[in-house]
C-alpha positions, 0 to 999 in steps of 0.5 A, a space after each residue: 142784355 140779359 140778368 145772369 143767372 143766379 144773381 139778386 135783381 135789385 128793383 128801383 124800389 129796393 135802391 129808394 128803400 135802402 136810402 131811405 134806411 141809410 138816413 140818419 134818422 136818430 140824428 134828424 129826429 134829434 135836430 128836430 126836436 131841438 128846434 121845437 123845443 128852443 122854438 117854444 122856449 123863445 116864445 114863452 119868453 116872449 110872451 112872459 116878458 111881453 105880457 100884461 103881468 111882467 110890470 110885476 116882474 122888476 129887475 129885483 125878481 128876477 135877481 132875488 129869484 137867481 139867488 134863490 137859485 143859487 142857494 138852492 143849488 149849493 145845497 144840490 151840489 154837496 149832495 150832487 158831489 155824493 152821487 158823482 163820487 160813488 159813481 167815480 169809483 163803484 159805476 153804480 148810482 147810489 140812490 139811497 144818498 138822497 136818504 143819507 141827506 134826509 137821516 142827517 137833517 132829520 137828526 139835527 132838527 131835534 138838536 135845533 129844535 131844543 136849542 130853539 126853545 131853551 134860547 140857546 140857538 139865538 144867544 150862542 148861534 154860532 156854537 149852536 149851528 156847529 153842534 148842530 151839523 155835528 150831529 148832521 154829519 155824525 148820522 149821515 156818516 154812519 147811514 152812508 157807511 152802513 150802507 156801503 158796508 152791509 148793502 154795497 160791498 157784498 155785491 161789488 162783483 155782482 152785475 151792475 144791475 143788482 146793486 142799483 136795486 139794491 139801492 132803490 131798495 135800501 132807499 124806500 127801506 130808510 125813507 119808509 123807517 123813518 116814516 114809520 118812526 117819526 110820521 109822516 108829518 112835516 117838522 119845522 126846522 127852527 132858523 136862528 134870529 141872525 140869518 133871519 131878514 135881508 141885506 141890500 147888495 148890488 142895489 138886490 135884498 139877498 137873503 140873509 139865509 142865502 148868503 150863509 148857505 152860499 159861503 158854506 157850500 163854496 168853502 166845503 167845495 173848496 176843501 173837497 177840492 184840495 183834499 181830492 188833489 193834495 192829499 195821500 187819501 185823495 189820491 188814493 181815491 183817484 186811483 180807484 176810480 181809475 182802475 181797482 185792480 191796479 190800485 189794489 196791486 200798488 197797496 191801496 187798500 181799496 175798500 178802505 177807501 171806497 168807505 172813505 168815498 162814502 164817509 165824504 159824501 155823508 159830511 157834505 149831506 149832513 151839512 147840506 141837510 142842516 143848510 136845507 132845514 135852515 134854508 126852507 125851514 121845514 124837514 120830512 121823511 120825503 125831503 131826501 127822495 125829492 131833493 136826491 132825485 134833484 141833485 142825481 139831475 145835477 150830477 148827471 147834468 154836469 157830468 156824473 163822476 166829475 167834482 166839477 161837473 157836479 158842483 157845475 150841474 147844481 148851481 145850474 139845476 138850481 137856477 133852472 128850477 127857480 127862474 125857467 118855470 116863471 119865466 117860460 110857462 107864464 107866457 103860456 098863461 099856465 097857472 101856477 107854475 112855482 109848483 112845477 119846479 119838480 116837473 121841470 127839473 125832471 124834465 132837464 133830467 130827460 132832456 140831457 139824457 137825449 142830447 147829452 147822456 155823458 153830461 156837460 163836462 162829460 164824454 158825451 157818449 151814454 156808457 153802456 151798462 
């Protein structure tokens, strides 16, 4: 038998080599490298809870550093709902709203810190903590719309790529401005008396500070909830994030509400700024570069444009960040690890961007830019 002439000779080599090429490599690279990663997460439980050093890490550690976790969460996720509702409606990552959480905090220390030394936080807390995230809420409101009225709005119809630099820019621009104004030192924010100590539940002594901030984050998240469902504006917001254009036709006044989208992300940062100064006792011009990335990590964690998600991907980035470097790394005998809490958030970050780019109550899929 003879080859025709004129048509391709396909060799035994070419057939193994388009096999080889049909593979579906990215997915095997990825099976992979789950393996290896729950693999060394089990041993460095292992190892942790095995060691000579876990006599010292008592049921009441590990629950005292879960709700640490969860404190900490609540104040990611009011900041997390932020990034996650400019994102439902812009498709843009508003990463100076770490900025607008720091420039509320900040404000309201100067507040605080009057109030601390005149005695009136301690004799009138409850008054004094309300004046107090009022003036939180007041700057971080005005930062946020400023920022959606000068830096934004120009650049709606731009690409996509112009106002996440924008963003990035409009972020060192605040951050270093208040540097500029304040130094670069760390401010310790005062706590009032009352929230001071523990309280035993469940046979676990809670911080006093975290009992309040968990209330305050759940009723905010709770009111944001109802307002987003029941009411006219928040309607009106859904509709947006749908689709603009249609939104526009029916007489939504979109920029109206998009301003409305930012006003509500400053109200949760501001009180979230007075619940971190309160919470770690200490506010800097870096506190919102650190904790924005943090909370950008939540939202995209649970799913970025979803409320849920992002109230999901806080209370879990909050919990990882507290209980994973201790419990997975001190097997390993690696020192220090409470100082690695940032690097192993940054590393969830990348890691659900490689198995799950669209987050956990997400699509799954990365949207293409």
């Amino acid at each position: 038998m003879t080859i025709a002439e004129g048509a391709p000779a396909t060799s035994v080599a070419d057939v193994r080599l388009s096999t080889f090429e049909r593979l579906p490599w990215r997915r095997i690279i990825l099976v992979l490298l789950a393996i290896v990663i729950v693999a060394v997460t089990t041993i460095g439980i292992y190892k942790t809870l095995t060691s000579p050093e876990a006599a010292n890490y008592s049921g009441e550690f590990w629950a005292q550093l879960t709700v640490d976790g969860l404190s900490y969460g609540a104040i990611l996720s009011m900041v997390a709902l932020g990034y996650s509702m400019v994102y439902g409606i812009l498709r843009m990552i508003n990463f100076a709203h770490g900025e607008v959480f720091m420039a509320g905090g900040f404000a309201s220390f100067f507040f605080a810190n009057a109030y601390a030394k005149s005695g009136f936080l301690n004799s009138n807390t409850v008054v004094a903590v309300l004046i107090v995230m009022t003036v939180s809420v007041l700057v971080s409101v005005g930062v946020a719309l400023l920022l959606e009225r000068v830096c934004y709005r120009p650049l709606r119809n731009a690409p996509r790529l112009v106002p996440l630099i924008t963003a990035i820019g409009a972020s060192l621009f605040i951050q270093n401005s208040f540097r500029g104004f304040f130094g670069p030192q760390s401010y310790g924010y005062p706590r009032p008396s009352s929230l001071n100590g523990q309280v035993p539940i469940l046979g676990v002594h809670v911080n006093k500070i975290d009992i309040a901030v968990l209330v305050v984050a759940v009723v905010c998240m709770l009111v944001l909830q109802m307002f987003v469902s029941r009411t006219k504006t928040g309607r009106s917001m859904r509709a947006v994030a749908e689709d603009r254009e249609i939104a526009s036709l029916m007489g939504i006044d979109v920029d109206r509400t998009i301003a409305i989208t930012f006003a509500v992300g400053g109200v949760l940062a501001g009180i979230a700024g007075v619940l971190f100064g309160m919470t770690f006792q200490q506010i800097q011009f870096t506190s919102g570069f650190t904790l924005g990335i943090a909370a950008f990590t939540a939202a995209v964690l649970g799913g970025i444009g979803s409320i849920g998600g992002a109230t999901l991907g806080g209370f879990l980035i909050g919990v990882l960040r507290a209980v994973g470097p201790v419990l997975i790394l001190t097997g390993f005998g690696i020192p220090s690890v409470h100082s690695l809490n940032e690097a192993f958030v940054f590393l969830v970050l990348v890691l659900v961007l490689v198995f799950r780019p669209g987050g956990l109550l997400g699509t799954g899929e990365a949207e293409k830019v």
